[in-house]
N, C-alpha and C positions, 0 to 999 in steps of 0.2 A: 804459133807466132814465129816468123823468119829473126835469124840469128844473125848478128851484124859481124863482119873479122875486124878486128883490130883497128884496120887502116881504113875499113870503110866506116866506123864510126868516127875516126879523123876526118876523114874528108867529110862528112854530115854535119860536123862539128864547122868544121871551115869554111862552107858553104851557107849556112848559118850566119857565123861571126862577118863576114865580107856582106850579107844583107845590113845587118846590124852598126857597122861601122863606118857604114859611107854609100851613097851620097848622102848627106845630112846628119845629124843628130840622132842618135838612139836613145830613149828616153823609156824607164822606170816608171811606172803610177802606180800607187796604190787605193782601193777601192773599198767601200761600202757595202755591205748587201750579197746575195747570193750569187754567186761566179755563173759567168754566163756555163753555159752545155760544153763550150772546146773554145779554142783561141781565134776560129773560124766566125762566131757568134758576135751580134751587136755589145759593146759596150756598157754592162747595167751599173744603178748605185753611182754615187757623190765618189767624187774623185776629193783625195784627201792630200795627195803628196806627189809633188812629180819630180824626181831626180835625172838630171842630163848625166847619162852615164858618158859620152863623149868628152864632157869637161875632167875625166876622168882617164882621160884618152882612150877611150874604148875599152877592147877586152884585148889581153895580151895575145901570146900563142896558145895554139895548140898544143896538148900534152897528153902523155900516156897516160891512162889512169885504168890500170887490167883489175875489170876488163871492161876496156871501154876509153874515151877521151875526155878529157876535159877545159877549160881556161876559166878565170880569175880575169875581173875587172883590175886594170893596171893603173899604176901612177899614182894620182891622191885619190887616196881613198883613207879614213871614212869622209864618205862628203855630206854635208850636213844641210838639209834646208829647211823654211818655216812651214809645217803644215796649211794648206791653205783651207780647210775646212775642219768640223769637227766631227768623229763618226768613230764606227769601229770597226779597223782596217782589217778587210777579210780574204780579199785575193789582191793580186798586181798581175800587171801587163805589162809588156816591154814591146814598143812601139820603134818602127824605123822612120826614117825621115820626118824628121822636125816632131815626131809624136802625129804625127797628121798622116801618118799610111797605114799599113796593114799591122793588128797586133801577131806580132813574132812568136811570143812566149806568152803563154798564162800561169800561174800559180798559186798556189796557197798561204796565206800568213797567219800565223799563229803567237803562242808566247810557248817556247818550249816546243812546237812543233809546226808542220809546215814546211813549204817548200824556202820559204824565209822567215828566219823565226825573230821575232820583237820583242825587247823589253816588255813592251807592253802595246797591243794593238789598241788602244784606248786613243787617240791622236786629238789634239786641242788645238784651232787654229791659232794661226803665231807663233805656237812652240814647237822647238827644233825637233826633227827627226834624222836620226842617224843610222846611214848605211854602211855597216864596217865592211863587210865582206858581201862578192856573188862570185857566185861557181856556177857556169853552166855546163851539165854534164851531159854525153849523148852514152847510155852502154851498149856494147854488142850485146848484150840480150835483153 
């Protein structure tokens, strides 16, 4: 596996975060069911939660994180909204423009582990779900 320096994990990070932050909306879902094969693949499972991470104003800057970069969702955060279906939340996607373009990121959700980890991935529609915190991380290696 090729080994990333420093600054070229920053600028992958950068390049990244400027798809993500405009034009449109960047948008959070959480999902249902078996994570598709890569972030490449259709869509599977009930969508349970969608969070506008742009009402959160996006993702801040760029930062060191050796080894490797990282940023943190900025402004308000936790953002809070009503689950819109009921299931049990097993991966998310983070989606650019309006949620209606290419999925960016794919992940894991868990309770205690996962690429996002949840009180409890159990989600009941109407009741609030909360997103304190996201870091997305690229590392040099």
């Amino acid at each position: 596996m090729a080994i990333l320096s420093n600054a070229a994990a920053q600028a992958a990070l950068t390049a990244i975060l400027t798809e993500l932050n405009g034009p449109g909306n960047a948008y959070l879902r959480f999902y249902t069911g078996t994570p598709p094969a890569d972030a490449d693949a259709a869509t599977t499972g009930t969508l349970l939660v969608t969070f506008d991470l742009n009402s959160a104003d996006g993702f801040g800057a760029v930062g060191d994180l050796a080894p490797g970069a990282y940023c943190d969702t900025t402004a308000v955060v936790p953002l809070t909204v009503a689950a819109a279906a009921t299931g049990t939340a097993t991966y998310f996607r983070i989606f650019d423009n309006a949620g209606l373009g290419a999925c960016a990121i794919q992940g894991t959700l868990g309770e205690g582990t996962g690429d996002i980890q949840l009180n409890s991935v159990n989600l009941q529609v109407g009741v609030n779900v909360t997103l304190n915190s996201l870091r997305l991380v690229v590392p040099e290696q």
